[in-house]
N, C-alpha and C positions, 0 to 999 in steps of 0.2 A: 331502490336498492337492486343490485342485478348480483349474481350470483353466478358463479364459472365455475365449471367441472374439468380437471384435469383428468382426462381419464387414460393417460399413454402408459401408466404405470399400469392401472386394471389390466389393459389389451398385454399387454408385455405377461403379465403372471397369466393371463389367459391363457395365450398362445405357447408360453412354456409349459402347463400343465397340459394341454392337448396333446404335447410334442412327445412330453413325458406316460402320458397313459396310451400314447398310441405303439408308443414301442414295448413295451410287453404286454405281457398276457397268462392266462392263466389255462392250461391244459388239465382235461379231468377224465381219466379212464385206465385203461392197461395200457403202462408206457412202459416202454425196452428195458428198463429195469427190474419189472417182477412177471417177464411175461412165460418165463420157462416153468414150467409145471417139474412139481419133484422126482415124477418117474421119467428116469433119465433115455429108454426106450422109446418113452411116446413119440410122435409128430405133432400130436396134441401139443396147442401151448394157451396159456390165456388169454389170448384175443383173440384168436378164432372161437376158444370155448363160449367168451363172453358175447360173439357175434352171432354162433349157434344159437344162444340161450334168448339175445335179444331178439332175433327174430324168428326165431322155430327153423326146425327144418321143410324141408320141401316138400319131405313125402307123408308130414304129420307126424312121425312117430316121437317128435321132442316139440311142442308145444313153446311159442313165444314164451316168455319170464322176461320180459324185458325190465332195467334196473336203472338204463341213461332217460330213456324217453319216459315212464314212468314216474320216475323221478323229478324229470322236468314237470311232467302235467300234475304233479300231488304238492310238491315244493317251488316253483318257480316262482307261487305269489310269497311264499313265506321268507324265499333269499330276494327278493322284489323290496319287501317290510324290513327285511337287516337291515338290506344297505338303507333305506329313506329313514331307519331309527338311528342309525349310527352315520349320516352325511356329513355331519359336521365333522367328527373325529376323521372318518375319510377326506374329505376336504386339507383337513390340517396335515396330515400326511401327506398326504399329495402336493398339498405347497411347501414342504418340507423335503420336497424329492426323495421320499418313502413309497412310492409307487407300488415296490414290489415288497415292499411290508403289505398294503391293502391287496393285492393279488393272494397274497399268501393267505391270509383271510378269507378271502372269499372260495378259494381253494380247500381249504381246511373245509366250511361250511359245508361245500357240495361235496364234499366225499361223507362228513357225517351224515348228511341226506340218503346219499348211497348206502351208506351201510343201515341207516334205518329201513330202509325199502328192504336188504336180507333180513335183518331181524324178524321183520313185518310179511315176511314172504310175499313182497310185493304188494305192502299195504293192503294186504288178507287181497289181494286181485289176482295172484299166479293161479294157473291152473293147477288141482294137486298130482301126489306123485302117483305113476301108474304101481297095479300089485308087482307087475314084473319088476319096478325098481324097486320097489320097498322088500320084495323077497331078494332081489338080485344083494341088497345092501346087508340085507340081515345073515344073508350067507358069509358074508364077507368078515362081520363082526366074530371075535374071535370068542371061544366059550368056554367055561371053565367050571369047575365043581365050587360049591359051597353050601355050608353047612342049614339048613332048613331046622330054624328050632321046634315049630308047631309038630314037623311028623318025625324029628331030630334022626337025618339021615339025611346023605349028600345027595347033594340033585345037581344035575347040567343046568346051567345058566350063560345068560351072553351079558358079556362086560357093559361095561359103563358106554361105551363109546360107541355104541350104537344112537346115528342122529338121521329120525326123519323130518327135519326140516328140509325143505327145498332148497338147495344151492347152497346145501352147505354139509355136505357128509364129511369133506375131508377139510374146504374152507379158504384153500389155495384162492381161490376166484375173488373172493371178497376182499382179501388179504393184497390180492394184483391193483382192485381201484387204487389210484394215486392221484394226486397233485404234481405240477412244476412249474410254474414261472417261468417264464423267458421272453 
């Protein structure tokens, strides 16, 4: 008994899936659409800030926080374990010429990485904030009277929105990671 493999049909969905995933792709960081910062003065904008912040400054006074590379080295193996848990559904996509439905995906994924790493202040690894920033911040926060029941008499207090987390007093920066396709 001899047994024959047609396999011109395989090479064909092959070679159009290759054709198909090698023309897009999926971009992750501050892209042109969120990179203006809201004070309309600044030159600051967020990719510089984010390039600042990823790699320190030169003269030491702003400390690496990096959130791309970071990110890569704490999540790389666990977007590695999506995609090999979910290959088949990728697969079926992909022969389905949904390419950039799985881009999108995987896009979405790595930005929630990103933003775990602010939550996480850089997966508890950022260096913390100096006093000058934490006073610099608290001056900034605005303060108002309210009522003290235990000595029942008004005292100066600072609002709610005072945030010493790192890389995120106001938030803009976190808010700039994005996704896009193309």
């Amino acid at each position: 008994m001899e047994v024959k493999l047609d396999l011109k049909n395989l090479d064909k969905y092959t070679k159009r899936m290759k054709a198909d995933l090698d023309k897009h792709y999926a971009k992750v960081g501050v892209l042109s659409a969120k990179n203006n910062r809201d004070e309309d003065d600044s030159e600051m904008t967020n990719a510089k800030l984010a390039a600042v912040h990823e790699f320190g400054t030169h003269d030491g006074k702003i400390p690496a926080r990096s959130f791309f590379q970071l990110t890569y080295e704490e999540r790389g193996e666990d977007m590695a374990a999506f995609i090999e848990s979910n290959e088949l559904a990728i697969l079926k996509k992909v022969m389905s010429g949904k390419t950039k439905d799985v881009y999108k995906q995987l896009g979405a994924k790595w930005v929630s990485y990103i933003n775990e790493c602010f939550e996480t202040e850089g997966f508890g690894k950022w260096a913390p904030l100096s006093e000058a920033t934490l006073e610099a911040r608290l001056a900034k926060t605005p303060t108002g009277l309210r009522y003290n029941k235990k000595t029942d008499e008004m005292v100066q207090s600072r609002a709610q929105e005072f945030n010493p987390k790192i890389l995120q007093d106001t938030g803009q920066l976190e808010r700039s990671i994005m996704y896009e396709v193309v």
